[in-house]
Every structure is written in structure tokens, then in C-alpha cells.
PDB file of N, H, CA, C and O in Angstrom:
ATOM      1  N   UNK A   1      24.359 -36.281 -25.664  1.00  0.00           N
ATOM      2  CA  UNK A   1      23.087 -35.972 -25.020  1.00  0.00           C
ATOM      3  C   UNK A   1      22.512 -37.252 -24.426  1.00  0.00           C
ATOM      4  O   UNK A   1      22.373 -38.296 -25.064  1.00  0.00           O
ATOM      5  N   UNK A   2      22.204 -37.082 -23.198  1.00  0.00           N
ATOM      6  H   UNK A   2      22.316 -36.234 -22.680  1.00  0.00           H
ATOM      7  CA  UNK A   2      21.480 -38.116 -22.795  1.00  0.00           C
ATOM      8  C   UNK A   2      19.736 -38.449 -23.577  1.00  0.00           C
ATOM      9  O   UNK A   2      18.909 -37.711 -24.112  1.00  0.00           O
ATOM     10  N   UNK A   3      19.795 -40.129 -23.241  1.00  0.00           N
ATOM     11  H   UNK A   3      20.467 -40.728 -22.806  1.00  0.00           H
ATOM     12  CA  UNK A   3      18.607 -40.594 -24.031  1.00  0.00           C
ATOM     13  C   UNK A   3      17.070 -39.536 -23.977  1.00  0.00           C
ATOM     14  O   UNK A   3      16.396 -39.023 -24.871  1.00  0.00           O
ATOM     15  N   UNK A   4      16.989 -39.540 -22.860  1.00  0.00           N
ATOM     16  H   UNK A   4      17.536 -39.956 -22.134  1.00  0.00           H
ATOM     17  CA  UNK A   4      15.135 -38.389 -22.658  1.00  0.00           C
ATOM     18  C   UNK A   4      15.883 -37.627 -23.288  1.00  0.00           C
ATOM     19  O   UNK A   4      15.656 -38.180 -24.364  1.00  0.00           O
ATOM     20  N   UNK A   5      16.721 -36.675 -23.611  1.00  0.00           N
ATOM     21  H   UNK A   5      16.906 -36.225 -22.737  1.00  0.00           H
ATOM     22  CA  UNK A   5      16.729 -35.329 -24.284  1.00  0.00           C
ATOM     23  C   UNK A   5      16.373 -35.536 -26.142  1.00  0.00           C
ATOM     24  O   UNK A   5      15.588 -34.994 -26.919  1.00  0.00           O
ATOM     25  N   UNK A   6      17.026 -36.203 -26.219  1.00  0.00           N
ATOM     26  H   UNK A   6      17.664 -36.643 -25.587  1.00  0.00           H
ATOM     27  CA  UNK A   6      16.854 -36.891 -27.878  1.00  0.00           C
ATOM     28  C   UNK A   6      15.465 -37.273 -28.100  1.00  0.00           C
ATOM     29  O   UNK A   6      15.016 -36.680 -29.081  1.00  0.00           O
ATOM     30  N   UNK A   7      14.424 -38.236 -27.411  1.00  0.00           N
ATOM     31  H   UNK A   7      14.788 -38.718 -26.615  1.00  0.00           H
ATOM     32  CA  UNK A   7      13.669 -38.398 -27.084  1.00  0.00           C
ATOM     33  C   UNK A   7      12.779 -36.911 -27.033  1.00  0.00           C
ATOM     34  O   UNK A   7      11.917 -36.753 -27.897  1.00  0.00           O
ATOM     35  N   UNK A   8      12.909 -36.292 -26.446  1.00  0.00           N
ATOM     36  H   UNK A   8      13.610 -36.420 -25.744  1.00  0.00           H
ATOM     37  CA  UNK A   8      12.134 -34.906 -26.296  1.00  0.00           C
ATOM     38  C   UNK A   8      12.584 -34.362 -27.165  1.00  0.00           C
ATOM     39  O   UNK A   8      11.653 -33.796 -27.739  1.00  0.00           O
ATOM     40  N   UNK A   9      13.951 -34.069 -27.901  1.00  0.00           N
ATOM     41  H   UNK A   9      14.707 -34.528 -27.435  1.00  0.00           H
ATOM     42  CA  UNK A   9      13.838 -33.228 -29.391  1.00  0.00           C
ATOM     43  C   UNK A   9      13.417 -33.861 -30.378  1.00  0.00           C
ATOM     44  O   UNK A   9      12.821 -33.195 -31.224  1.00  0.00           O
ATOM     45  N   UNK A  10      13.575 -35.330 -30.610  1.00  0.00           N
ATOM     46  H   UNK A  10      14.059 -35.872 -29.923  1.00  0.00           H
ATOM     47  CA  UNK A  10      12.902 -35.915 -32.029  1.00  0.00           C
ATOM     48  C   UNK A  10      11.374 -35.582 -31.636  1.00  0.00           C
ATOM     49  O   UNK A  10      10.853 -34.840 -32.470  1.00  0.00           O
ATOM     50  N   UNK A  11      10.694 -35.877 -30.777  1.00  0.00           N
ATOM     51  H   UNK A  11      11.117 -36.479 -30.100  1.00  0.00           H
ATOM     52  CA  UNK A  11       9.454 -35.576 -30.654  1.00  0.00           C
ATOM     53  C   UNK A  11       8.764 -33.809 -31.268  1.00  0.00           C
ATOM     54  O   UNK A  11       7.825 -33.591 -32.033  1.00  0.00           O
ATOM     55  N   UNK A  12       9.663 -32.852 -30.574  1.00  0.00           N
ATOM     56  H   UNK A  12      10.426 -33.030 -29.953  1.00  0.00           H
ATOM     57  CA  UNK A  12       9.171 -31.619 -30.699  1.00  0.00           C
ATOM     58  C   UNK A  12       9.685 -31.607 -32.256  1.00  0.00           C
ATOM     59  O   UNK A  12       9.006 -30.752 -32.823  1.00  0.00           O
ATOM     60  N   UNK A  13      10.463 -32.110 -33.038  1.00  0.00           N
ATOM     61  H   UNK A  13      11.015 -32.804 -32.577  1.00  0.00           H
ATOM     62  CA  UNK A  13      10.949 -31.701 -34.833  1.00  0.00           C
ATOM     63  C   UNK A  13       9.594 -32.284 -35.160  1.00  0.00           C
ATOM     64  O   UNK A  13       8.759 -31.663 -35.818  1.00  0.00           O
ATOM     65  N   UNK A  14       9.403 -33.509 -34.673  1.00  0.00           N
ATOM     66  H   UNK A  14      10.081 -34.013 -34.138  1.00  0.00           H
ATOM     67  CA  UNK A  14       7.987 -34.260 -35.586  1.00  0.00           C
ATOM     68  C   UNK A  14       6.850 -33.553 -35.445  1.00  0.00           C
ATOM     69  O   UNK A  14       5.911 -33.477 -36.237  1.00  0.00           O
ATOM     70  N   UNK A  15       7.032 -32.849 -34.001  1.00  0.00           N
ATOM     71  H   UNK A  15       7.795 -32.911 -33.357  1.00  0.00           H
ATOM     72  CA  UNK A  15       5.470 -32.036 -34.102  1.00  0.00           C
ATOM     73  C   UNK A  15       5.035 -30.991 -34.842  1.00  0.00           C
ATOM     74  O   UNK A  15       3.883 -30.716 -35.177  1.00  0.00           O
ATOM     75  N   UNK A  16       6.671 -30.095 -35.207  1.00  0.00           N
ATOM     76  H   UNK A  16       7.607 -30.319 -34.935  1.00  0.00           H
ATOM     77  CA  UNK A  16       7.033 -28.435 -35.569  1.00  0.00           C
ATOM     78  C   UNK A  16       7.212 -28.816 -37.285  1.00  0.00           C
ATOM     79  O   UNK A  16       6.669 -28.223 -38.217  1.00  0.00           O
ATOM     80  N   UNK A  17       7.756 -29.499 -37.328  1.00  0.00           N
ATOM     81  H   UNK A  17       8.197 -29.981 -36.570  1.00  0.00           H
ATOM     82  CA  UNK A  17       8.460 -29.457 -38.380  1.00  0.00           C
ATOM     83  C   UNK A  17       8.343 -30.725 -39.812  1.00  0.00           C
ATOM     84  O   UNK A  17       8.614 -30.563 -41.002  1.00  0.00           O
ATOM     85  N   UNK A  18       7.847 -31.922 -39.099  1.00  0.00           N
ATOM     86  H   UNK A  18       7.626 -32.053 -38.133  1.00  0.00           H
ATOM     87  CA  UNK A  18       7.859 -33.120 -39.849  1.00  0.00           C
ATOM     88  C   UNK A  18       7.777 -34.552 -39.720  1.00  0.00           C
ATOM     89  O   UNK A  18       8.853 -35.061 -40.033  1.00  0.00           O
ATOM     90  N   UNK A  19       6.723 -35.570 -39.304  1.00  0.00           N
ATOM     91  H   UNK A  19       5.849 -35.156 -39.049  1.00  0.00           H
ATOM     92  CA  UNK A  19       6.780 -36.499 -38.959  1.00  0.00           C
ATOM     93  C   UNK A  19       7.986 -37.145 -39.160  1.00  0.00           C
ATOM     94  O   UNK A  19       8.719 -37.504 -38.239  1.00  0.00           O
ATOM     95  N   UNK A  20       8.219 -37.306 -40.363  1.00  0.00           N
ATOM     96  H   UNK A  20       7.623 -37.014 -41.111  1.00  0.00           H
ATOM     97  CA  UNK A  20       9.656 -37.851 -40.558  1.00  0.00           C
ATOM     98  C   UNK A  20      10.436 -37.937 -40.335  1.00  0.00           C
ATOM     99  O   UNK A  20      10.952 -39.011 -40.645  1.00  0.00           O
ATOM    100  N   UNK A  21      11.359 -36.844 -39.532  1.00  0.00           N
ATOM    101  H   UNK A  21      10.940 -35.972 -39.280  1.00  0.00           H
ATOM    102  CA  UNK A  21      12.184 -36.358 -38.649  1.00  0.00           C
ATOM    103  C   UNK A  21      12.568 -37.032 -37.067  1.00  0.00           C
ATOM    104  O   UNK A  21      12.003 -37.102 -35.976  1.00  0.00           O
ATOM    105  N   UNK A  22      14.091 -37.544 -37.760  1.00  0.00           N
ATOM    106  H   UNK A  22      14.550 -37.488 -38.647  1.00  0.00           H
ATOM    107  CA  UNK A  22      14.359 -38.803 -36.787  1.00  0.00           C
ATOM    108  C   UNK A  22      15.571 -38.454 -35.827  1.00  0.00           C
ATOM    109  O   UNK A  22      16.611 -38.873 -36.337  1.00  0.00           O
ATOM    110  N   UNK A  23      15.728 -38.009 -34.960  1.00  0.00           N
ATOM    111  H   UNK A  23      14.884 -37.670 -34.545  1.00  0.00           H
ATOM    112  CA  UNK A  23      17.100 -37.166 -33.984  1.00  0.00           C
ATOM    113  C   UNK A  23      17.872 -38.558 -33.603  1.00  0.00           C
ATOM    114  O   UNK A  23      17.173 -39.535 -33.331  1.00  0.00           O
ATOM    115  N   UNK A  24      19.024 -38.649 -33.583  1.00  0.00           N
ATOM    116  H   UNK A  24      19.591 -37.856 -33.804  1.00  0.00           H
ATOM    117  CA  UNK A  24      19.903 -39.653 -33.376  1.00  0.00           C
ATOM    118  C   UNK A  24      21.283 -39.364 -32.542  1.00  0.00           C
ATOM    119  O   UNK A  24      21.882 -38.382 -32.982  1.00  0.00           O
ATOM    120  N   UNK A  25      21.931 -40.028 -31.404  1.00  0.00           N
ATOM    121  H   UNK A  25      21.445 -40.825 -31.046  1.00  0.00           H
ATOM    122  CA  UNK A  25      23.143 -39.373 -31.042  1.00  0.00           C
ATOM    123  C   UNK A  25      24.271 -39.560 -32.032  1.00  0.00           C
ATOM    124  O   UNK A  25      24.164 -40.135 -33.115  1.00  0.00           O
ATOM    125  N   UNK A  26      25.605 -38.887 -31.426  1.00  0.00           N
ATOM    126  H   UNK A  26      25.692 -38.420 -30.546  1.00  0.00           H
ATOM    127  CA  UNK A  26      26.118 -38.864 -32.334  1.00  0.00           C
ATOM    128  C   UNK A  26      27.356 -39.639 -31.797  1.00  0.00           C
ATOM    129  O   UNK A  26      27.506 -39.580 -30.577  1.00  0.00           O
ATOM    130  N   UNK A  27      28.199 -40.303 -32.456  1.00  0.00           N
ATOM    131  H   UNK A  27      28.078 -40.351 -33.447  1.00  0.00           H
ATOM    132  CA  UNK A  27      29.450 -41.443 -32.082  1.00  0.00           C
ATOM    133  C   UNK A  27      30.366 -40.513 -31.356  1.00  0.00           C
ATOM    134  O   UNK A  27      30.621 -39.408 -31.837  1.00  0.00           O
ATOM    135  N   UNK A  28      30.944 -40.965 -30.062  1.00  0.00           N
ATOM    136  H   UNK A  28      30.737 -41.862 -29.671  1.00  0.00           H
ATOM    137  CA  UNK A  28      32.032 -39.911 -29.705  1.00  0.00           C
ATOM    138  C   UNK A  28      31.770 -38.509 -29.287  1.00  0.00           C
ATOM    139  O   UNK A  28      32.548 -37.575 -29.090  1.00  0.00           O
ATOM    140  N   UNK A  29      30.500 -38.597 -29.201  1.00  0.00           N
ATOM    141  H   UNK A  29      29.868 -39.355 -29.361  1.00  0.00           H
ATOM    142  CA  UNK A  29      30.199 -36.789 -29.213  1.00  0.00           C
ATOM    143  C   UNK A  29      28.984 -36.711 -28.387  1.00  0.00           C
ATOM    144  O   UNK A  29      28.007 -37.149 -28.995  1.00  0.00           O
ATOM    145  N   UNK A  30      28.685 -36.223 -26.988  1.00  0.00           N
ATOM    146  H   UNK A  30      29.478 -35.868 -26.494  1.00  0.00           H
ATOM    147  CA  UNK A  30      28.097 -35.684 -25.795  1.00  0.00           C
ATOM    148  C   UNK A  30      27.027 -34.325 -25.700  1.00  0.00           C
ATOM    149  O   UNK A  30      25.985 -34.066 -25.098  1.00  0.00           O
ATOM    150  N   UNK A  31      27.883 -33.673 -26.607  1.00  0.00           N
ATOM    151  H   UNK A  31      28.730 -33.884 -27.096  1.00  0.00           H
ATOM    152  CA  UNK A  31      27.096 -32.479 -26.470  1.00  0.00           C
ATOM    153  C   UNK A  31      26.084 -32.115 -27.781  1.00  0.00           C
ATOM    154  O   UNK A  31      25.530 -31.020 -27.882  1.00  0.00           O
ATOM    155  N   UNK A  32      25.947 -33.113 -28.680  1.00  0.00           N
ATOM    156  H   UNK A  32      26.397 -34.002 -28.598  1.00  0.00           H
ATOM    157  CA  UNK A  32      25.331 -32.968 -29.907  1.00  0.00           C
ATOM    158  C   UNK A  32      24.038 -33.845 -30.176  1.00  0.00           C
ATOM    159  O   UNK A  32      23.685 -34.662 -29.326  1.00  0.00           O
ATOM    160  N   UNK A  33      23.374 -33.690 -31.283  1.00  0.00           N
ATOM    161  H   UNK A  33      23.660 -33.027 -31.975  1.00  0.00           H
ATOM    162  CA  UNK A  33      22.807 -34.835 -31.929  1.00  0.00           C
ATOM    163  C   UNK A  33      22.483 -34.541 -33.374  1.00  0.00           C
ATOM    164  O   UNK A  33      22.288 -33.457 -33.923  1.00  0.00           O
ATOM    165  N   UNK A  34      22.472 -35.934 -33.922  1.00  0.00           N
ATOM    166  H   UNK A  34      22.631 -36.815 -33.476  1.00  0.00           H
ATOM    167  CA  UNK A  34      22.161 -35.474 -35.568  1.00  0.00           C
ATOM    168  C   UNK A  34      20.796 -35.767 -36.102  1.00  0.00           C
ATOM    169  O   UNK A  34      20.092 -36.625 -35.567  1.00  0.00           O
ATOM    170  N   UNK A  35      20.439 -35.147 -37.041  1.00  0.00           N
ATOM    171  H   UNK A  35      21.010 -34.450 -37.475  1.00  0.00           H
ATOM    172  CA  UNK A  35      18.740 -34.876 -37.248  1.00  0.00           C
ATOM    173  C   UNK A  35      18.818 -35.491 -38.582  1.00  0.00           C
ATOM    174  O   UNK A  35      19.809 -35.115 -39.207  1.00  0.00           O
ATOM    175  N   UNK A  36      17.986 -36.412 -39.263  1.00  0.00           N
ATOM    176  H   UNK A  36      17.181 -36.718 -38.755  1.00  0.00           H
ATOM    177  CA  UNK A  36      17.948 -36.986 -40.528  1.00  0.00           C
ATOM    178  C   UNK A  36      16.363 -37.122 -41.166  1.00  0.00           C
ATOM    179  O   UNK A  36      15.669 -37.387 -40.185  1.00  0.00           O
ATOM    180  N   UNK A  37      15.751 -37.077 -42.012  1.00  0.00           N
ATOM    181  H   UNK A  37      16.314 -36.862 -42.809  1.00  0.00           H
ATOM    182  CA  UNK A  37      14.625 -37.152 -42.550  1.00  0.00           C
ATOM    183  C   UNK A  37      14.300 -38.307 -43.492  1.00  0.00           C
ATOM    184  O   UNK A  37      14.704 -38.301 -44.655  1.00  0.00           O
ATOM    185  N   UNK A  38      13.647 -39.187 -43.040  1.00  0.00           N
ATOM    186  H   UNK A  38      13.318 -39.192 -42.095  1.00  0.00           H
ATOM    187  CA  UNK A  38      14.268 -40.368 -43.473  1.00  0.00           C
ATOM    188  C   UNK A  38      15.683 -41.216 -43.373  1.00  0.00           C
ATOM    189  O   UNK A  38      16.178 -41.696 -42.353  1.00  0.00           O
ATOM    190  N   UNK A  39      16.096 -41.254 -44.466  1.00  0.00           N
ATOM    191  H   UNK A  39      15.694 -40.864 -45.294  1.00  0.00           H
ATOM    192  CA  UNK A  39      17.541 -41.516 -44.548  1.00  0.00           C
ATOM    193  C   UNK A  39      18.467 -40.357 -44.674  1.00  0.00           C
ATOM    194  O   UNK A  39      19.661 -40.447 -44.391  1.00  0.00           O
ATOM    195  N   UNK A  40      17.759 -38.994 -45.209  1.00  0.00           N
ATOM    196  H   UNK A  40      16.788 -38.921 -45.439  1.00  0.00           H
ATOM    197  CA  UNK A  40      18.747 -37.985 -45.567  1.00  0.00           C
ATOM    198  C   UNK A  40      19.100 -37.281 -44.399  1.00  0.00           C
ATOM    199  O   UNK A  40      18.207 -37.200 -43.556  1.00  0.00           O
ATOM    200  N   UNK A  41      20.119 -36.783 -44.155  1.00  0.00           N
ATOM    201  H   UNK A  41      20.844 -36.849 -44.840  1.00  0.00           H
ATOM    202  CA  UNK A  41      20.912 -36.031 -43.535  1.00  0.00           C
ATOM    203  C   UNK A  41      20.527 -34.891 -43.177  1.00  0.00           C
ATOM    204  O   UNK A  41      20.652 -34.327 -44.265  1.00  0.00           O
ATOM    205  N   UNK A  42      20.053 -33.897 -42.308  1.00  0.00           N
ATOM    206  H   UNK A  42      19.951 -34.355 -41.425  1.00  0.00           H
ATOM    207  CA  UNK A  42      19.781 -32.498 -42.599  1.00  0.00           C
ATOM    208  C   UNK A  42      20.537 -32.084 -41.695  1.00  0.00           C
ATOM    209  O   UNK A  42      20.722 -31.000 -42.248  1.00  0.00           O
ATOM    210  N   UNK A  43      21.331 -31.980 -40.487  1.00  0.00           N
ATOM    211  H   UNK A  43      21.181 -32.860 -40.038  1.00  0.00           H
ATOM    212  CA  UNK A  43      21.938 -31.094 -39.711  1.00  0.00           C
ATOM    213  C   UNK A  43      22.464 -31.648 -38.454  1.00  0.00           C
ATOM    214  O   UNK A  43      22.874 -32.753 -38.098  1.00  0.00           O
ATOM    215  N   UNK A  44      22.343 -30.747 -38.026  1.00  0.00           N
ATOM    216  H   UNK A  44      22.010 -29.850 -38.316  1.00  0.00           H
ATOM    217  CA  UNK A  44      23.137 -31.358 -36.062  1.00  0.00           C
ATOM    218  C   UNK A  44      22.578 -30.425 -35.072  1.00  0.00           C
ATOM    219  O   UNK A  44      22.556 -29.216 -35.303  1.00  0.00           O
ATOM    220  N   UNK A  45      21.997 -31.072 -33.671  1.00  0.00           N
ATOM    221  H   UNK A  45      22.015 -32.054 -33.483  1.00  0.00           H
ATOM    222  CA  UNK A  45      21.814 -29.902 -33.163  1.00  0.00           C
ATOM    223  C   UNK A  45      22.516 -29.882 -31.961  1.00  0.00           C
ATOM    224  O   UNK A  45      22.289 -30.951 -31.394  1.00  0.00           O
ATOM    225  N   UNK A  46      23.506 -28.948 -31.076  1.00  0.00           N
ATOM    226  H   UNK A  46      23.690 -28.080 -31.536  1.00  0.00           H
ATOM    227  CA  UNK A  46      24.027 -28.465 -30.176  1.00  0.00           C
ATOM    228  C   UNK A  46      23.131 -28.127 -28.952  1.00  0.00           C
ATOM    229  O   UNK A  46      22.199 -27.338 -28.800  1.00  0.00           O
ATOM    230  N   UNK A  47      23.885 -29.193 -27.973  1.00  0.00           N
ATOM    231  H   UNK A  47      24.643 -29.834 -28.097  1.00  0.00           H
ATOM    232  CA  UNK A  47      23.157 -28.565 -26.778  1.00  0.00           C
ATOM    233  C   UNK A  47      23.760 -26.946 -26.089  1.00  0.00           C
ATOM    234  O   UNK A  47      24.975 -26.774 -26.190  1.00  0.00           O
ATOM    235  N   UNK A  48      23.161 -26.128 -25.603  1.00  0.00           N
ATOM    236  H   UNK A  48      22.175 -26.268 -25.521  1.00  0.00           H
ATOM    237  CA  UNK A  48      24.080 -25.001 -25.151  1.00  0.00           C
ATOM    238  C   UNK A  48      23.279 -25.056 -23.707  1.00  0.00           C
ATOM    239  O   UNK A  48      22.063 -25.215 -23.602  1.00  0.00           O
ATOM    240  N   UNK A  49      24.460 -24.848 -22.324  1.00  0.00           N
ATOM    241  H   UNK A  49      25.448 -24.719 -22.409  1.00  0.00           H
ATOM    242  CA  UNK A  49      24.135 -24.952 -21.310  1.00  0.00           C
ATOM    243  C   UNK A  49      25.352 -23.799 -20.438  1.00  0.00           C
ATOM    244  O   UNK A  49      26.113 -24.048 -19.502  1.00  0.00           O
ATOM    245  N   UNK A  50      25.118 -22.471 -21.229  1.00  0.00           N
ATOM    246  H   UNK A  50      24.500 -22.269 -21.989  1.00  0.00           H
ATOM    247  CA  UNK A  50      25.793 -21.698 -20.851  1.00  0.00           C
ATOM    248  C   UNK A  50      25.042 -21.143 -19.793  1.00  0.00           C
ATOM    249  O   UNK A  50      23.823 -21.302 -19.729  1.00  0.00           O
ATOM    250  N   UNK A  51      25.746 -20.442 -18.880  1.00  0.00           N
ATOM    251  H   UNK A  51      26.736 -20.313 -18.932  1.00  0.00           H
ATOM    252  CA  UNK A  51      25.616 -19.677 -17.859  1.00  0.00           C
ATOM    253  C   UNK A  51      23.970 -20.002 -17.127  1.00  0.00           C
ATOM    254  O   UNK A  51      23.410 -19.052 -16.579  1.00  0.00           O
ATOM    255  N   UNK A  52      23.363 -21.193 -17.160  1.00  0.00           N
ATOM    256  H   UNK A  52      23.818 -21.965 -17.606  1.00  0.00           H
ATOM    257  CA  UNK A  52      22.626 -21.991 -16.358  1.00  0.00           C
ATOM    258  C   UNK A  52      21.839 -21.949 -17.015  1.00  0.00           C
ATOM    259  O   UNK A  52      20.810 -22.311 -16.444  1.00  0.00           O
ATOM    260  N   UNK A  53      21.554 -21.471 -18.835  1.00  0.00           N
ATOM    261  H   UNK A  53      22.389 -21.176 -19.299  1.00  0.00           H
ATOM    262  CA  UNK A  53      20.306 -21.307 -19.358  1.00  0.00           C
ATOM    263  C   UNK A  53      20.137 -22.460 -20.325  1.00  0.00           C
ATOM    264  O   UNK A  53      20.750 -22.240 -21.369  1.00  0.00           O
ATOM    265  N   UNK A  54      19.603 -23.429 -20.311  1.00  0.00           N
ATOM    266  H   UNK A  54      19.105 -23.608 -19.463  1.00  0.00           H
ATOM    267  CA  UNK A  54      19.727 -24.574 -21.577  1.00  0.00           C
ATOM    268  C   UNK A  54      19.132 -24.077 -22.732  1.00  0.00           C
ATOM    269  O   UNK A  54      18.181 -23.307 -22.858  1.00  0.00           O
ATOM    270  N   UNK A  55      19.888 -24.676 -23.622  1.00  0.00           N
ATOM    271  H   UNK A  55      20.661 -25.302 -23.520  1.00  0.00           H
ATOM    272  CA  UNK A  55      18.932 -24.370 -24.875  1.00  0.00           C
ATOM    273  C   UNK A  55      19.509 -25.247 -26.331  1.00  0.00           C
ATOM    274  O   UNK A  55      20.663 -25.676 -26.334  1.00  0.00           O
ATOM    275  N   UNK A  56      18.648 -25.442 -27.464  1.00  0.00           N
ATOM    276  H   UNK A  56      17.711 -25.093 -27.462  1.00  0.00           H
ATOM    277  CA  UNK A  56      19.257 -26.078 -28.144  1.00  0.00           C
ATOM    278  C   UNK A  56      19.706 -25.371 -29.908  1.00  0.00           C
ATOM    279  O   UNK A  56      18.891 -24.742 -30.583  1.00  0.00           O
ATOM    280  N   UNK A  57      20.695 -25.577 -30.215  1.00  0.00           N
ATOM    281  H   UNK A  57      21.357 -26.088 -29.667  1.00  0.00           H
ATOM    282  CA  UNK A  57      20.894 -25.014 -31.530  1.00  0.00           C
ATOM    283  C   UNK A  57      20.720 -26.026 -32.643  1.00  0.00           C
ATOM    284  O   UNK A  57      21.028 -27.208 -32.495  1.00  0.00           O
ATOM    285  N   UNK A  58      20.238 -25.549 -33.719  1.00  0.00           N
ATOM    286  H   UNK A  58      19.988 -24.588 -33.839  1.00  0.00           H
ATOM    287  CA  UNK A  58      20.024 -26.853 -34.745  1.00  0.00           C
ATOM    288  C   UNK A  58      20.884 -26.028 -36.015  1.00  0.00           C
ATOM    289  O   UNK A  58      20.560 -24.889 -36.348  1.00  0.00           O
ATOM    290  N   UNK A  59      21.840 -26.656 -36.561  1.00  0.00           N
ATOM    291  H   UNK A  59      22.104 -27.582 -36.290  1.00  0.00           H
ATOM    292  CA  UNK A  59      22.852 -25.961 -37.670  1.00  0.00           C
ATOM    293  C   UNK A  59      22.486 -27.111 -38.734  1.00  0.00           C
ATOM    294  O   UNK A  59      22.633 -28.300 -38.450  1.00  0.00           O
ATOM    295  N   UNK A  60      21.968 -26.648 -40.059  1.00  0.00           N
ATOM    296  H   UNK A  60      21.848 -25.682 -40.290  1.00  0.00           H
ATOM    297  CA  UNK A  60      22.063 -26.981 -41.254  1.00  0.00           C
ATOM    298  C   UNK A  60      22.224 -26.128 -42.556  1.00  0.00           C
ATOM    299  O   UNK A  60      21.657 -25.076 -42.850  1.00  0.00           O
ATOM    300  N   UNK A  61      23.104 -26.823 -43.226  1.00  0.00           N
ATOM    301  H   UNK A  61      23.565 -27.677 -42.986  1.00  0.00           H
ATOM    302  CA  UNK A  61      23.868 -26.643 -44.361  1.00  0.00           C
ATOM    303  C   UNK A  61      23.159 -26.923 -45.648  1.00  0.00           C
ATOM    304  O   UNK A  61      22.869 -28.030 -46.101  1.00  0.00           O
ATOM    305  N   UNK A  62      22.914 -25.684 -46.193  1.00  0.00           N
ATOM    306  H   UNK A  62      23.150 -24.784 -45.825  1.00  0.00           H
ATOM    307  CA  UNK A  62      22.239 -25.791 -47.675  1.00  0.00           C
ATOM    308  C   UNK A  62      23.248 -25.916 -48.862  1.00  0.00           C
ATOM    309  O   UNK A  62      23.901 -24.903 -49.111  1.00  0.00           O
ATOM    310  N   UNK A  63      23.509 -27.277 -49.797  1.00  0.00           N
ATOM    311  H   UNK A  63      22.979 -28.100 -49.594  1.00  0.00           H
ATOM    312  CA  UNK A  63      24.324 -26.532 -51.107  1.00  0.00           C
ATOM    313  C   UNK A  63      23.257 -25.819 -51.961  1.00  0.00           C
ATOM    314  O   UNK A  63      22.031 -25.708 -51.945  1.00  0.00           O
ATOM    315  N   UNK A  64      24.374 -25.353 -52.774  1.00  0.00           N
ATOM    316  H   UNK A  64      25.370 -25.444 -52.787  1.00  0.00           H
ATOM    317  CA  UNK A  64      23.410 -24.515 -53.783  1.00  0.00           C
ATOM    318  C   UNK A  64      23.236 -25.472 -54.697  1.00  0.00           C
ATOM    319  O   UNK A  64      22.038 -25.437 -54.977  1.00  0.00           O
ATOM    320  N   UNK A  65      23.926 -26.567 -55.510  1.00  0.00           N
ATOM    321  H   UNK A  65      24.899 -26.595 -55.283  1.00  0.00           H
ATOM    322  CA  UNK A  65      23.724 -28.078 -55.898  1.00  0.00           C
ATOM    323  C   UNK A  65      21.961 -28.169 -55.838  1.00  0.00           C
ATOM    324  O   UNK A  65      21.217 -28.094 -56.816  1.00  0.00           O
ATOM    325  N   UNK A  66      21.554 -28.351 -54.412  1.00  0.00           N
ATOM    326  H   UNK A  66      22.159 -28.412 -53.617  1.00  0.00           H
ATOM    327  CA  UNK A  66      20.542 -28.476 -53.649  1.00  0.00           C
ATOM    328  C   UNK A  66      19.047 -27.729 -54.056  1.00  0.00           C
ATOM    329  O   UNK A  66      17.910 -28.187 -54.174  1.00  0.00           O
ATOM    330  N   UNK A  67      19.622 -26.345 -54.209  1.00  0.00           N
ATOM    331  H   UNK A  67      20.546 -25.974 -54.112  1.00  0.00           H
ATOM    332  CA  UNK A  67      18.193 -25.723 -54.699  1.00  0.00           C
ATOM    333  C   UNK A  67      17.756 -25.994 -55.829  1.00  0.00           C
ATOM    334  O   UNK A  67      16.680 -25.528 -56.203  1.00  0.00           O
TER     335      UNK A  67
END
């Protein structure tokens, strides 16, 4: 993902969701970015730019460890 897009999603997580919430690109990888809270890890989000409609997916993984 280019820089303004990261930029515009860390912004909209901090507003929705959590100051803390830090979006970062990802090594080797264009179409993604990874989302961390603090130092911890929470997910990845996918750009989708199918059939001319942008949009973004955010995938995170709960263990049950976790709850």
C-alpha cells in the first residue's frame, strides 16, 4: 500500500476503534498492511480493488489461549 493510504487507515482505526492503533506496511507485500496496538499484533488488512470498487478488509485471529 502506498504511504497516504496507511496514513488514512491508521488514522480512521485511531478514531473508530483506539488511539493506540498503529497500521504499518508490510515487508515484500503491496497489497496489505499490518495493524498492531502498541507492540501487540492484532491482524492485517487487505486492500481489495476489485472490479473498480476499493475497499479495505481487516482479518484478525482470535486464540482461544486468548479469551
Amino acid at each position: 500500500m502506498k504511504p497516504e493510504e496507511l496514513k488514512k487507515l491508521d488514522a480512521y482505526l485511531k478514531r473508530t476503534l483506539n488511539p493506540n492503533i498503529v497500521v504499518k506496511a508490510r515487508p515484500r507485500k503491496d497489497d496489505s498492511a499490518e495493524v498492531y496496538a502498541g507492540d501487540e499484533f492484532l491482524g492485517v488488512i487487505y486492500r481489495d480493488d476489485e472490479d473498480g470498487d476499493l475497499s479495505y478488509n481487516f482479518s484478525m485471529a482470535i486464540l482461544d489461549v486468548d479469551l
